[in-house]
C-alpha positions in Angstrom: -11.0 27.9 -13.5 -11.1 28.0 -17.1 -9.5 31.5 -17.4 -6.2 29.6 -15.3 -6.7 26.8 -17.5 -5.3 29.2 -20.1 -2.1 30.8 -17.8 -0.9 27.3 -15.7 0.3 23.8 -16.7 -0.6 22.7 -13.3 -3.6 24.1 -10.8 -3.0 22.9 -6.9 -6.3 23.9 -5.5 -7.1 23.9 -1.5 -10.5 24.7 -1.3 -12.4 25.0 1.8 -15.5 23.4 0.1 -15.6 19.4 -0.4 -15.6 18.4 -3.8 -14.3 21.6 -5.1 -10.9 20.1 -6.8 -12.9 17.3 -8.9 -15.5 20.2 -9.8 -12.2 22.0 -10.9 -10.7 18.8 -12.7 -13.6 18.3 -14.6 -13.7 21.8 -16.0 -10.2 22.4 -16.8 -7.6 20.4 -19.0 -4.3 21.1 -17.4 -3.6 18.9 -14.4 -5.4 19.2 -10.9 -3.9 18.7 -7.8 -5.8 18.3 -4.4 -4.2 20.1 -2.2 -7.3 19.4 0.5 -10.7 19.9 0.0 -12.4 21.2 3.1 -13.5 18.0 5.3 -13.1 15.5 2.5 -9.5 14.8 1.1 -6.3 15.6 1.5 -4.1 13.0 -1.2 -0.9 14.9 -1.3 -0.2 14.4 2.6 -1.1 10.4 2.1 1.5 10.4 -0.6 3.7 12.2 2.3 2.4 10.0 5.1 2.7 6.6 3.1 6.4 7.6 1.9 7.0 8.6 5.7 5.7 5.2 7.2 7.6 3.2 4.7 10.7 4.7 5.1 10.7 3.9 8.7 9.0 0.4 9.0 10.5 -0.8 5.4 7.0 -1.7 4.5 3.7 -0.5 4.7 2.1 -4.3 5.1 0.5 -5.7 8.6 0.9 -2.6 10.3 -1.0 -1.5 13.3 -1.8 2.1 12.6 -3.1 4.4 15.1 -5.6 7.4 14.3 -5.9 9.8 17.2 -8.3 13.1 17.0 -10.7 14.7 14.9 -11.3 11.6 12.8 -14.8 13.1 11.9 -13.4 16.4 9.9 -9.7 15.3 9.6 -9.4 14.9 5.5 -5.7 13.9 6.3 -7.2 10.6 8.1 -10.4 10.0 5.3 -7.6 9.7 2.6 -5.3 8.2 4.6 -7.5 5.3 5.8 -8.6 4.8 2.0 -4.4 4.0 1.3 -3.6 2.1 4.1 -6.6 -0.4 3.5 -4.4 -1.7 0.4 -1.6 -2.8 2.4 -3.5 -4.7 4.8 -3.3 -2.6 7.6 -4.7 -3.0 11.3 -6.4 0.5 11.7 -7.0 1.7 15.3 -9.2 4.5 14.9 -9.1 7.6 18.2 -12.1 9.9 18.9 -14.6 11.3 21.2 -18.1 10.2 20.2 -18.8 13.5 18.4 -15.3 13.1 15.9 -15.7 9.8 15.3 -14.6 8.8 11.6 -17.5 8.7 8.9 -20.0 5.9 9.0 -19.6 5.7 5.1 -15.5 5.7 5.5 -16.0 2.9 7.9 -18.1 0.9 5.9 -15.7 1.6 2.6 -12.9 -0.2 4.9 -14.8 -2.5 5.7 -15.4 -3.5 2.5 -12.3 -3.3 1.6 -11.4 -6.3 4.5 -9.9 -3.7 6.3 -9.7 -4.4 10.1 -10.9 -1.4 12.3 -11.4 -0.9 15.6 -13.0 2.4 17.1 -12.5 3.3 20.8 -12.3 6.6 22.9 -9.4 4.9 25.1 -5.9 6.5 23.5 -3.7 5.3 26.0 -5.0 1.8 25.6 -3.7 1.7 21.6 -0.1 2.8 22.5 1.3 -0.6 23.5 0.3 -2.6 20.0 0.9 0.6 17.9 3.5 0.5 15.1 2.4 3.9 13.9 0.7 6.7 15.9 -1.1 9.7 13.9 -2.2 12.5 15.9 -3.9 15.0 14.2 -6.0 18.3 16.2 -9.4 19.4 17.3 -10.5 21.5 14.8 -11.9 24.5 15.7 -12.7 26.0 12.6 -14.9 23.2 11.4 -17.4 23.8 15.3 -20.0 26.6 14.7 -20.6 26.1 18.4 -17.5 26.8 20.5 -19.2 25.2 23.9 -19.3 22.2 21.6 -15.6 22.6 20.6 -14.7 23.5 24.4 -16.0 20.1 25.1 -13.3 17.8 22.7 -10.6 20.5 22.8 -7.6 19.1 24.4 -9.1 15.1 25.5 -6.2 13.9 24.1 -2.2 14.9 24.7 0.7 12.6 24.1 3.4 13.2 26.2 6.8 10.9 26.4 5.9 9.5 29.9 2.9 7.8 28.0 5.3 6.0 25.3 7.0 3.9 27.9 5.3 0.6 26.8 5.7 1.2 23.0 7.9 -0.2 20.8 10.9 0.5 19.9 10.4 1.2 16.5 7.1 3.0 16.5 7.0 6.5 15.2 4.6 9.1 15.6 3.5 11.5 13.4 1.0 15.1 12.6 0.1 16.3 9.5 -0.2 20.1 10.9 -0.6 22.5 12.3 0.1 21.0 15.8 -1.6 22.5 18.8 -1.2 21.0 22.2 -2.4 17.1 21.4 1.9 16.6 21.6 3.2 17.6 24.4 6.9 19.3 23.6 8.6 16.4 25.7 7.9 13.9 22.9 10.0 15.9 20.2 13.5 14.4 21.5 12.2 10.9 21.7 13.1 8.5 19.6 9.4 8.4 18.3 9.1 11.5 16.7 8.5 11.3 13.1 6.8 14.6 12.5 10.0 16.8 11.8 10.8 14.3 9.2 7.6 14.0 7.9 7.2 17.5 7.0 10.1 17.1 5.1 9.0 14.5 3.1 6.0 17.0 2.1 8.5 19.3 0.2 10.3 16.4 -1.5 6.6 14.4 -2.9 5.3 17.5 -3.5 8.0 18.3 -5.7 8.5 14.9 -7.3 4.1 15.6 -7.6 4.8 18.5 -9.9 7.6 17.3 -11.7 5.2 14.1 -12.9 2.5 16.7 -14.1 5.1 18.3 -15.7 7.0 15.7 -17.4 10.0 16.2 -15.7 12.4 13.7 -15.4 13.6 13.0 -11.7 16.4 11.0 -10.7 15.9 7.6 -8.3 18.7 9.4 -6.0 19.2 12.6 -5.7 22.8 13.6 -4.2 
C-alpha cells in the first residue's frame, strides 16, 4: 500500500478480509475508499442506498425498513443499519436463525434508540414496509455447502406477494441478484433496484470527485 501511496490520489480498496481498508487508511496518506471489506462494511452502497431511499420517500425519517437475507455476512446491511439508525428508522430485520444480523450490530442499534425487530416470517413484514432490501444467500462466505443448501433460496419475492403493500414502497438489492426476486417483480411499480444501481455510478463519482477536489455542480443537465 505504500508503494500506491506514491502512484494514486485516491485508493478504492475491496478486500475480502474485514478491516483491511482502515489497515490500508492508516498506512497510506492519499485518500481511502471502502469499497467493501469482506463481511464487515460496505459505505459506498449506504451512500447509494440512502440517496436511493430519499429520493423516493422525500425523507429518510420514520421509515419502516425491511432487511431480508443474509443479514449475518451481508456488509451492505451492517453499514446500512449503522445509517438508518440516525434518521430514526423502524428496522425490520429478515433471516433464518443461522444469518441472523450480529449480536454486537444489534446491540449498537440498540444503543442508538433504534427500534428493531428480528423475525424469520418475510411475508409477515410486507404489509407495514416502506422499504424492502433483499439482499442473497451467500455462498461464498459457507465452508459447508449442506449448510448453505439449507438457507439457499428460503426466501423469494415475487409480485403476487406485494399485493398488500403500499403504494409507495420500493424494493431494492444491492447485487448481485440470484433468485430471492422473482423476475415478475421487475415491471412492478416496486422495483427500485434498476434505479438504484444507477445511483451507484452517480455517488461513486460525486465520491471521487470530493477526494479529488473537484467541484460538482448541484444539477447536472
Amino acid at each position: 500500500m505504500q508503494m500506491v501511496d506514491g502512484y494514486a490520489d485516491v485508493a478504492v480498496i475491496r478486500h475480502p478480509r474485514q478491516g483491511a481498508a482502515q489497515y490500508s487508511a492508516d498506512a497510506i496518506e492519499i485518500p481511502v475508499l471502502n469499497a467493501g471489506d469482506g463481511a464487515g462494511n460496505h459505505p459506498t452502497q449506504t451512500l447509494l442506498d440512502l440517496f436511493t431511499i430519499r429520493e423516493a420517500h422525500g425523507t429518510l425519517k420514520g421509515l419502516n425498513v425491511v432487511l431480508v437475507g443474509d443479514l449475518r455476512y451481508g456488509r451492505t446491511v451492517h453499514s446500512l443499519s449503522h445509517a438508518l439508525v440516525r434518521f430514526g428508522v423502524t428496522l425490520t430485520l429478515v433471516s433464518p436463525e443461522s444469518l441472523m444480523m450480529p449480536a454486537e450490530i444489534v446491540s449498537d442499534l440498540n444503543e442508538h434508540g433504534a427500534e428493531v425487530t428480528e423475525t424469520s416470517d418475510f411475508s409477515a413484514t410486507i404489509a407495514e414496509a416502506d422499504v424492502i432490501y433483499m439482499t442473497r444467500i451467500q455462498k461464498e462466505r459457507f465452508p459447508d455447502e449442506d449448510e448453505y443448501a439449507k438457507v439457499a433460496g428460503i426466501y423469494m419475492l415475487s409480485a403476487a406477494d406485494l399485493a398488500g403493500a403500499k403504494k409507495e414502497m420500493i424494493i431494492m438489492h444491492p447485487l448481485p441478484r440470484v433468485a430471492e426476486i422473482h423476475p415478475s417483480v421487475d415491471s412492478t411499480i416496486h422495483a427500485r433496484y434498476f434505479q438504484q444501481a444507477f445511483n451507484g455510478v452517480v455517488a461513486r463519482m460525486a465520491l471521487l470527485c470530493d477526494c479529488l477536489g473537484v467541484k460538482v455542480p448541484k444539477k447536472v443537465k
